[in-house]
C-alpha positions as CSV (number, residue, x, y, z in Angstrom):
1,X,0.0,0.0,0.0
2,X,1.2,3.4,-0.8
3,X,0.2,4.7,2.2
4,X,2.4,1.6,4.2
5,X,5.1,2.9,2.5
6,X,4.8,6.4,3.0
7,X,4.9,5.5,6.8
8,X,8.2,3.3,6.1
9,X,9.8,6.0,5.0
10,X,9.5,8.6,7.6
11,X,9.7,5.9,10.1
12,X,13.1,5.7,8.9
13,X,13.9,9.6,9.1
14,X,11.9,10.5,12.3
15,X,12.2,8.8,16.1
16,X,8.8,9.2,17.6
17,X,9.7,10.6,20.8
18,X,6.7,11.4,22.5
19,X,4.6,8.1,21.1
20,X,4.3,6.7,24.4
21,X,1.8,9.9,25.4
22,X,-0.9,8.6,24.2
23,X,-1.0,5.0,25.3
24,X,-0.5,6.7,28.9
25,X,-3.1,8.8,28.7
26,X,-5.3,6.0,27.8
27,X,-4.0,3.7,30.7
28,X,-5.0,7.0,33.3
29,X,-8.1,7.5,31.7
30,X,-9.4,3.8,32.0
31,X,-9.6,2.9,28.6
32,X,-6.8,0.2,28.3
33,X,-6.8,-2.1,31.7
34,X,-6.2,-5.5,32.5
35,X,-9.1,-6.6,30.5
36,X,-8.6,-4.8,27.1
37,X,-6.2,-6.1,24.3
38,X,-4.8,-3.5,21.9
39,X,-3.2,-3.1,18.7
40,X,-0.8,-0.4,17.7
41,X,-0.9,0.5,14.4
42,X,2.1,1.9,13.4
43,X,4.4,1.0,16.7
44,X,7.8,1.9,15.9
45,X,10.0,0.0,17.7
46,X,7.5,-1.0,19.8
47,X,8.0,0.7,22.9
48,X,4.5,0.6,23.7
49,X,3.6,-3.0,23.2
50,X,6.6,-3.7,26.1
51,X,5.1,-1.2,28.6
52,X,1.7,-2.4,28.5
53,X,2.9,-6.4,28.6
54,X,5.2,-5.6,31.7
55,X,1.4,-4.5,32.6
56,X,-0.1,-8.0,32.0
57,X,-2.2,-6.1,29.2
58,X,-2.6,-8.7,26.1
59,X,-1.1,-5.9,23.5
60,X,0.5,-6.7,19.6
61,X,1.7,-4.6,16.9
62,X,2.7,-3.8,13.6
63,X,5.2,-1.6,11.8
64,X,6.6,-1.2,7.8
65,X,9.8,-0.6,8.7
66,X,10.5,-2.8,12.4
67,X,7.8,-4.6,12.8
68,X,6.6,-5.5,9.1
69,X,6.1,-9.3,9.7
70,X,3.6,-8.9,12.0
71,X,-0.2,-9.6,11.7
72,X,-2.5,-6.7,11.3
73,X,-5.6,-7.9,13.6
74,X,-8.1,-6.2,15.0
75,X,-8.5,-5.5,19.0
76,X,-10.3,-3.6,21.6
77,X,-8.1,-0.4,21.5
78,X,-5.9,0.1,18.7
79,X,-3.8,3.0,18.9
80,X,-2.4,5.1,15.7
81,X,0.5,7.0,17.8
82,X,1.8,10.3,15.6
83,X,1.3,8.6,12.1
84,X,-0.8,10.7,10.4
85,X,1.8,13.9,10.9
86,X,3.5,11.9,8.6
87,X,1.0,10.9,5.3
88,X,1.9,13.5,3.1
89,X,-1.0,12.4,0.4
90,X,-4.3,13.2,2.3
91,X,-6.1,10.4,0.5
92,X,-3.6,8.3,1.7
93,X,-3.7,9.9,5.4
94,X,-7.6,9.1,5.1
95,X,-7.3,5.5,4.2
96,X,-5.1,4.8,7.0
97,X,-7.2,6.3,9.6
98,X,-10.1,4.5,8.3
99,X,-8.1,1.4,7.9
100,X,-7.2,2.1,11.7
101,X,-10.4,2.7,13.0
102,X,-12.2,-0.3,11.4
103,X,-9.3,-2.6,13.7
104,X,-11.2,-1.2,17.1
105,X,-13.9,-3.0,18.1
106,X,-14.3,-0.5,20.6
107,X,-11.9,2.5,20.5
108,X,-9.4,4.2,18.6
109,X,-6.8,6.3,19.8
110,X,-5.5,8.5,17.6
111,X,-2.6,11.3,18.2
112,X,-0.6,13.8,15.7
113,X,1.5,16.6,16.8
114,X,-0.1,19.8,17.4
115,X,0.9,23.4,18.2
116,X,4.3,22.8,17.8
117,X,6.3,25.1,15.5
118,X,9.3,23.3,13.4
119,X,12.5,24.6,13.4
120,X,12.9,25.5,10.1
121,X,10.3,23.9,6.8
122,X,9.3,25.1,3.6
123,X,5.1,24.8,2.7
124,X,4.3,21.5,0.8
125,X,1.0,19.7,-0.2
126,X,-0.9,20.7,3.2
127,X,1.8,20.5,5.5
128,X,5.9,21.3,4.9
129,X,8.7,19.4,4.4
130,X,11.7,19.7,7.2
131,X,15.2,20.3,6.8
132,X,15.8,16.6,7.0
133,X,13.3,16.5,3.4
134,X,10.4,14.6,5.7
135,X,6.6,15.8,5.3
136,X,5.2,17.1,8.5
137,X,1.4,18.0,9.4
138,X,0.7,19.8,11.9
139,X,-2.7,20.4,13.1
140,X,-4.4,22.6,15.5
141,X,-6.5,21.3,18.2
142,X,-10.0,22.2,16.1
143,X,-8.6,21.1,12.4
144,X,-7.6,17.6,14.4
145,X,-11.0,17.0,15.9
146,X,-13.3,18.5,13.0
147,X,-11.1,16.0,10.6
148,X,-11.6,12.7,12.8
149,X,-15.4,13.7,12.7
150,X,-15.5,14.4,8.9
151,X,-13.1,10.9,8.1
152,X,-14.5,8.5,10.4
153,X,-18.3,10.4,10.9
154,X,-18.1,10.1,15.0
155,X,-17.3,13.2,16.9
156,X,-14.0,12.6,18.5
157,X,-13.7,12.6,22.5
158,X,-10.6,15.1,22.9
159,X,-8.4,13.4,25.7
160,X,-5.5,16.3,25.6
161,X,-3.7,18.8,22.9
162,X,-3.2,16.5,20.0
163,X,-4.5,12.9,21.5
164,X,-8.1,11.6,20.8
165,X,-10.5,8.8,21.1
166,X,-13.1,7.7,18.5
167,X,-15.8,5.1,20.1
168,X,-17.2,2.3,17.7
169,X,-20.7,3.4,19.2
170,X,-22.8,5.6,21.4
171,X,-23.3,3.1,24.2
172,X,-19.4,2.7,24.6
173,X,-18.7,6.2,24.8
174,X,-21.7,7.1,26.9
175,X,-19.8,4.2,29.4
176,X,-16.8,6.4,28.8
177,X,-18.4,9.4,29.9
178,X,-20.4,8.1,32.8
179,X,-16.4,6.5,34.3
180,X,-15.6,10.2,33.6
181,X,-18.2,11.8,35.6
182,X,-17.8,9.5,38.4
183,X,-13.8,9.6,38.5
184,X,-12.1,10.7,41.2
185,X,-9.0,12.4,41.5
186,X,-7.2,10.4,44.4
187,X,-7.0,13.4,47.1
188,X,-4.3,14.1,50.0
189,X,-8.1,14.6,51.6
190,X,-9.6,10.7,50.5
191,X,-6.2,9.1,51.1
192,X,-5.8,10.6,54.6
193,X,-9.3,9.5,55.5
194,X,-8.9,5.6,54.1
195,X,-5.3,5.4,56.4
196,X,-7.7,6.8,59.3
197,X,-10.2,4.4,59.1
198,X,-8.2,1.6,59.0
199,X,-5.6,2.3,61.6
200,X,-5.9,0.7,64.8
201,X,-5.5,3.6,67.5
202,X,-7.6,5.7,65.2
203,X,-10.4,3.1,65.2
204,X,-10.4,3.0,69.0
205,X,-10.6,6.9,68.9
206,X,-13.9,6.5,66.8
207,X,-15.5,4.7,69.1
208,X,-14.3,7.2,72.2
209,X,-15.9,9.7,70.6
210,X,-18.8,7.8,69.8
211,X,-19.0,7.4,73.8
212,X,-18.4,11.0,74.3
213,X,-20.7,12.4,71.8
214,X,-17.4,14.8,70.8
215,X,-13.8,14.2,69.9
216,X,-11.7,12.8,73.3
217,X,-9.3,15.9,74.8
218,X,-5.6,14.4,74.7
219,X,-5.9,13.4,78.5
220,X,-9.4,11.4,77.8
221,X,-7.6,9.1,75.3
222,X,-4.3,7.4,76.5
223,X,-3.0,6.6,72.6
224,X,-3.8,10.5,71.7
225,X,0.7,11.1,71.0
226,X,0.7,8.4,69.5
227,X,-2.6,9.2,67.2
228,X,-1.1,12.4,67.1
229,X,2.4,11.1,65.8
230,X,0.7,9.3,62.7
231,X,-1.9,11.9,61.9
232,X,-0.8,15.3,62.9
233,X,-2.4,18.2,64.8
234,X,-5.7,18.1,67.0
235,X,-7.4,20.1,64.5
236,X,-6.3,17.3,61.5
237,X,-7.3,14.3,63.7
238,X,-10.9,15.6,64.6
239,X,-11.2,16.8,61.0
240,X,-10.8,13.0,59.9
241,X,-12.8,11.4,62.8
242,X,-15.7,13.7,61.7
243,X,-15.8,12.7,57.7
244,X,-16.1,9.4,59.1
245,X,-18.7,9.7,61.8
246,X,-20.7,12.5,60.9
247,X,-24.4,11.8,60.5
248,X,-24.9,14.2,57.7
249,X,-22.0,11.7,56.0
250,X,-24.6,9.5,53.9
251,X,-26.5,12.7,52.3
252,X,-23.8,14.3,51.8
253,X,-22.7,11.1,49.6
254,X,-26.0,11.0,48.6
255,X,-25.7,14.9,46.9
256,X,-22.0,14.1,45.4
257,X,-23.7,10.9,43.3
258,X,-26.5,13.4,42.5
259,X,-24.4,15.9,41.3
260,X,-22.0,13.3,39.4
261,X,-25.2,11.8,37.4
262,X,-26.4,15.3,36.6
263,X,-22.7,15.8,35.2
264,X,-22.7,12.9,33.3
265,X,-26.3,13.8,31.7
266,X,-24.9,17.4,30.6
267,X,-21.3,15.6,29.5
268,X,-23.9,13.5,27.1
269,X,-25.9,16.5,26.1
270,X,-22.7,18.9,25.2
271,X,-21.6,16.1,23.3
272,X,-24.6,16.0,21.3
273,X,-25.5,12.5,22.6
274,X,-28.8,11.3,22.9
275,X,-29.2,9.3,26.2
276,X,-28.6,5.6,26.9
277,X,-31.5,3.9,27.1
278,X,-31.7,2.9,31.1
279,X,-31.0,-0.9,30.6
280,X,-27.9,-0.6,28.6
281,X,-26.3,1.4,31.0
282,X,-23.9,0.4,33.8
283,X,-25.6,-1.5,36.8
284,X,-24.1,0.7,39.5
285,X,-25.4,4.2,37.6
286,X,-28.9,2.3,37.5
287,X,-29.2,1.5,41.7
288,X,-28.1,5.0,41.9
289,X,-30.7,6.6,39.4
290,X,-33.4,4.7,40.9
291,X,-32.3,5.7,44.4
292,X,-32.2,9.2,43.2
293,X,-35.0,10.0,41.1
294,X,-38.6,8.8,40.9
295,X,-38.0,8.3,37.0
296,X,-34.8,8.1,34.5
297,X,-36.5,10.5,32.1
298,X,-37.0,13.1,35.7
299,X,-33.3,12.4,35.8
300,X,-32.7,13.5,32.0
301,X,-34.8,16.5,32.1
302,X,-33.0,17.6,35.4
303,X,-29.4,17.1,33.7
304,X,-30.8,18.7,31.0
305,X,-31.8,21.8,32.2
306,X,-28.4,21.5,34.5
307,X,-26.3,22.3,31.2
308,X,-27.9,25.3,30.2
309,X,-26.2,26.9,34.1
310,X,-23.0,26.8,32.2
311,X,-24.0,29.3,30.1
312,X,-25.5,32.1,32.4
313,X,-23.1,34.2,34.1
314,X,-24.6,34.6,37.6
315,X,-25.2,31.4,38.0
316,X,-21.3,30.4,37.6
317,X,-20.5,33.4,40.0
318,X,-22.9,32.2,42.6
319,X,-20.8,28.8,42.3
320,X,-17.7,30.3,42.5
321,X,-18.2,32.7,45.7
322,X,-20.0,29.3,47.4
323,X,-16.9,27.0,46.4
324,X,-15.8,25.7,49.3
325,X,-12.3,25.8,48.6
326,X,-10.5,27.9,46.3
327,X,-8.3,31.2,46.3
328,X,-11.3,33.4,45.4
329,X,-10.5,36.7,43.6
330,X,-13.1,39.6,41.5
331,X,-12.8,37.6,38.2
332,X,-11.4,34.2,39.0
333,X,-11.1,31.3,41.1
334,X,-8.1,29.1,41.7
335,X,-8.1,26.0,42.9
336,X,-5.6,23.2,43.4
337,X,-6.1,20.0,41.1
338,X,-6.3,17.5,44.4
339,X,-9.2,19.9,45.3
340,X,-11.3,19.2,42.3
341,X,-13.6,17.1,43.2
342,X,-14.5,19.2,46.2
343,X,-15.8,21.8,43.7
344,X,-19.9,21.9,42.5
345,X,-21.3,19.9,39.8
346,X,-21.6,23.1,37.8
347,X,-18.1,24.2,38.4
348,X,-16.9,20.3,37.2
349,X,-19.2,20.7,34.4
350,X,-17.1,23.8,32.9
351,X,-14.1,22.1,33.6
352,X,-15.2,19.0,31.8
353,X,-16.2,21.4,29.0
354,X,-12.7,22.8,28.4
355,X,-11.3,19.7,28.6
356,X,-13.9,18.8,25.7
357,X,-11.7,21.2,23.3
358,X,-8.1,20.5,24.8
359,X,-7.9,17.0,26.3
360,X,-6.5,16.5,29.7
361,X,-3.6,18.5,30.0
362,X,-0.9,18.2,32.4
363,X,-1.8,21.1,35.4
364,X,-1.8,21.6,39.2
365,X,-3.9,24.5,39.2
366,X,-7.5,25.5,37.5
367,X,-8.3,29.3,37.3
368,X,-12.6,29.3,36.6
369,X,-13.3,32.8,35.6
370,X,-16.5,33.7,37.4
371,X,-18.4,34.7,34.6
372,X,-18.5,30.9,33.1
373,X,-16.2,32.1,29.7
374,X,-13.0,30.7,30.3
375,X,-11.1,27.8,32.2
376,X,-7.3,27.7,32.9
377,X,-4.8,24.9,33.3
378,X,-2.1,25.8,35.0
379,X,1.5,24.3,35.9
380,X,3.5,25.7,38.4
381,X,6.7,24.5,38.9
382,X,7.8,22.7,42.4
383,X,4.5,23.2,43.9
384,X,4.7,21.4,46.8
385,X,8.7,22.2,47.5
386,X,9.1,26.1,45.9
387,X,7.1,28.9,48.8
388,X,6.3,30.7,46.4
389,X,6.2,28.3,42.5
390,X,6.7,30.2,39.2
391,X,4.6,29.8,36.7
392,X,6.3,27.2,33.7
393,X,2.8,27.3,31.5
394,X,-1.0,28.7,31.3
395,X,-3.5,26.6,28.4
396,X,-6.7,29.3,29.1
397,X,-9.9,27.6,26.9
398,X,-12.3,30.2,25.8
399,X,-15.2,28.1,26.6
400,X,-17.9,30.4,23.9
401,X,-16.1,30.0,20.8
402,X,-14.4,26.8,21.6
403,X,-10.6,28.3,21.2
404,X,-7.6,28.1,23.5
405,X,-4.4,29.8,23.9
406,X,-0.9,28.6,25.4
407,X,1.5,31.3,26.9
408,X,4.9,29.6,28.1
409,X,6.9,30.8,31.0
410,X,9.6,28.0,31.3
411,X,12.1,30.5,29.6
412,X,10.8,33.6,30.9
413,X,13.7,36.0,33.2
414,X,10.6,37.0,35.2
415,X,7.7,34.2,35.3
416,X,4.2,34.8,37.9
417,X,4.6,33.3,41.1
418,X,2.1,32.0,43.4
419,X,1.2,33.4,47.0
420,X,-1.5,32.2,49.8
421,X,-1.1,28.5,48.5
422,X,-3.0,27.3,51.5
423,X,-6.5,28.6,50.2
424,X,-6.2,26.2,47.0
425,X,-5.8,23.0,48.9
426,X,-7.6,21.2,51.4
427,X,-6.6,21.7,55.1
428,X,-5.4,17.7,54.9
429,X,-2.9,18.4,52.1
430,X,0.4,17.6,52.8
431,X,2.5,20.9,54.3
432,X,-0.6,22.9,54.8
433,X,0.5,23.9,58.2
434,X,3.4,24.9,56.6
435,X,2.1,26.9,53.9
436,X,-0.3,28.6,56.4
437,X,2.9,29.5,58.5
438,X,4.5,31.1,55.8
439,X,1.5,33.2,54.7
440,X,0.8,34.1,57.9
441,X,4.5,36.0,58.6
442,X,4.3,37.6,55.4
443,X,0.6,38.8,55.9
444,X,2.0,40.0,59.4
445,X,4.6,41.9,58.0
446,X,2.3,43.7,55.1
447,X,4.2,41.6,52.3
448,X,1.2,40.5,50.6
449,X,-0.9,44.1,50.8
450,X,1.1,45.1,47.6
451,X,-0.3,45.3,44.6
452,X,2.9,44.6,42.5
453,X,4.4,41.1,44.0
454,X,3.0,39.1,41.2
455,X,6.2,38.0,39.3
456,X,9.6,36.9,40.8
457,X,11.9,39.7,40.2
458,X,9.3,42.2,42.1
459,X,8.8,39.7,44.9
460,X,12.8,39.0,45.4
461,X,12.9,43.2,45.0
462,X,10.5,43.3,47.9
463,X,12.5,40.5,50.1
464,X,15.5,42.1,49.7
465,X,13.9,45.8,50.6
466,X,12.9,44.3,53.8
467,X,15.9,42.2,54.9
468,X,14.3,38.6,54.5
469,X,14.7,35.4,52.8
470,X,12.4,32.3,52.7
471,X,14.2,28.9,52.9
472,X,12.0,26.3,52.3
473,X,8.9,27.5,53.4
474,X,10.5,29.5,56.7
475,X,10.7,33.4,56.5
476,X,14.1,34.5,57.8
477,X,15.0,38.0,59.1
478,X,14.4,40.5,62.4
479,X,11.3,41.0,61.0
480,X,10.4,37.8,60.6
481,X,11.3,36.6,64.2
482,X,8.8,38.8,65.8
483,X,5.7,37.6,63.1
484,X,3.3,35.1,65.6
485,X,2.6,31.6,65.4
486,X,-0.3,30.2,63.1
487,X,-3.4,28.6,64.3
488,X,-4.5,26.1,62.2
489,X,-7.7,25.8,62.7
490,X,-8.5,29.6,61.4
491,X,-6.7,29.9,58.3
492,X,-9.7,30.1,56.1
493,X,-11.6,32.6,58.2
494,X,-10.4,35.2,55.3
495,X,-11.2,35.5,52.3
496,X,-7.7,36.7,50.8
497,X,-8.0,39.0,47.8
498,X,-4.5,39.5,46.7
């Protein structure tokens, strides 16, 4: 086929670098697992087919150039890694998507390289040619997905820049999106609480308090050091006993599971979806439905009217100012990515719709404007480790006309840093003592009152102005000494602004 040896001949010229992206993405999303088998189409080397083996996944390949022996078969995922960038006939490019896509029996994952300028290429057919004489395509995010859509005629689930998934049918991708809606981010917060509940000296401090009718002072439970020792403050260990013994527990389970169905009927609906009929779809979402709603078409009508609150302004803004987490500001809300499922359905629901035109890029921080129009991704560098992290990369979605923007920082002499990094995670995430510490000093001292402390040269200008340094997350200086103690327990009474 001409097309076979189109792909032969920039296998030879080009190494595929990032080809294991996509399969990865797949793996975290829940589309390959234990139980899938897949075929890459196109593998290269086959880099690929030996990760997801190690795996125990049942996984074969093929390739013109290394792999040209092998059987093309068919299999539940077949994945068709950074090949098309390559096809420099688009007839060709066509028939070897099609050819790609009629190997899934449920889902194809298809990548090409996407918002990424080359060095140096002169315009040829409908891409350019390198100086290395191979045929490159690049595609923006919309071209990508309005192309798989007009090929293949199934509108494309975006999974990140330049990586999508095409579903044989509606009922498999309706399963997609309903493991979507209900998929957790595994939290500091949920973690925490599964250790607690499991941990001896903690269990016997459940049922203390159970006697009490309130969490045990230290002095009312012998273990409480050694409780102490393995979960941290007072204020952390009574935060944890409460998730777990609270009556209000089950309804507030109860709400989440409401708000993840309602989610998952807008998800089908902005997809342009029509709904699943009740039978085919997964026996957990049915108990849950039935325990929810008197009726499955009450259900749609109510996630229905759900996805037209994306789109008015006060509605999102409403959200926003009763989040209960976040850094909220005039315009914007930032929150930290291990405290995204803490937000509302209607907040997840814009989130969910950005990722609709991007994927799922790499972030650890969302910025919701509070007007519903745009969603940020944001990835700040040494979050966890860096006081104060710089800003490495911002992908803003403009949610109305379906467009996003990229503005890069890693090379930047004087990147946006972060401040008051204790309001965008929960009170349970690792170091938030710490980070309240540190905010608290340099509230104290009026650092963070100024107006211009936004980038790193302005904040290091300010440090230095004042005598102090921040090791860690420790503020150093005479200043510094005289700045009180933090109280846990009261770090979100404020709303910070700055």
């Amino acid at each position: 086929m001409n097309c076979e040896n189109q792909i032969r001949r920039e296998r030879t010229a080009i190494a595929r670098f990032r080809h294991s992206k996509p399969v990865q993405v797949a793996l975290a999303h829940g589309l390959i697992d234990g139980g899938t088998s897949v075929f890459d189409y196109g593998c290269g080397r086959g880099e690929d087919i030996s990760h997801l083996k190690a795996k125990g996944i049942e996984a074969e390949g093929w390739d013109p150039h290394y792999w040209p022996r092998s059987l093309i078969k068919s299999a539940d995922v077949v994945n068709l890694g950074y090949v098309l960038n390559v096809i420099e006939d688009p007839a060709e490019r066509a028939s070897t998507l099609t050819r790609a896509f009629s190997l899934a029996k449920r889902a194809l994952v298809v990548s090409v390289r996407v918002d990424h300028a080359l060095e140096s290429g002169i315009e040829f057919s409908d891409g350019c040619l390198t100086s290395r004489g191979s045929f490159q395509k690049l595609y923006r995010q919309e071209e990508f997905r309005e192309y798989l859509e007009q090929v293949l005629g199934r509108r494309p689930q975006m999974a990140s820049l330049g990586i999508a998934y095409v579903f044989k049918d509606d009922l498999l991708e309706s399963s997609f999106l309903a493991s979507v809606a209900n998929r957790r981010i595994e939290t500091s917060s949920t973690i925490a609480t599964e250790q607690f509940s499991q941990d001896a000296v903690a269990k016997e401090f459940l049922k203390r308090m159970e006697e009490l009718g309130r969490p045990p002072l230290p002095e009312e439970f012998v273990a409480y050091a050694e409780l102490s020792e393995r979960f941290g403050s007072s204020f952390r260990i009574e935060k944890l006993a409460r998730r777990l013994l609270s009556p209000e527990g089950l309804a507030d389970k109860r709400n989440k599971i409401r708000e993840d169905i309602l989610t998952y009927i807008a998800m089908m609906r902005l997809q342009g979806l029509k709904p699943v009929p009740f039978r085919s779809l997964p026996p957990q979402l049915r108990a849950d439905l039935k325990m929810l709603w008197p009726s499955y078409s009450a259900a749609l009508r109510e996630g229905e009217g759900f996805l037209f609150q994306i789109g008015k302004p006060e509605l999102v803004r409403i959200a926003c100012q009763e989040a209960p987490i976040g850094k909220k500001l005039s315009d914007d809300l930032y929150v930290h990515r291990s405290a995204e499922d803490q937000l509302g359905a209607l907040l997840r629901l814009l989130i969910f719709a950005g990722k609709q035109i991007v994927g799922e890029p790499e972030y650890n921080v969302l910025k919701i404007s509070t007007d519903g129009r745009k969603v940020s991704f944001l990835q700040y560098q040494d979050f966890d480790t860096n006081a104060h992290p710089e800003l490495l990369y911002g992908l803003r979605v403009y949610l109305p006309r379906a467009d996003y923007s990229i503005r890069d920082y890693s090379s930047s002499l004087n990147p946006p840093i972060l401040h008051r990094k204790e309001t965008l995670v929960d009170s349970l995430y690792p170091n938030y003592g710490s980070f309240c510490d540190l905010t608290e000093q340099e509230s104290r001292l009026g650092l963070l009152s100024r107006s211009d402390i936004g980038t790193r040269n302005a904040w290091s200008a300010l440090l230095a102005e004042k005598n102090l340094a921040i090791t860690g997350h420790q503020l150093h200086g005479i200043a510094a000494s005289q700045a009180p103690k933090t109280d846990h327990s009261k770090c979100r009474t404020e709303n910070p602004t700055d």
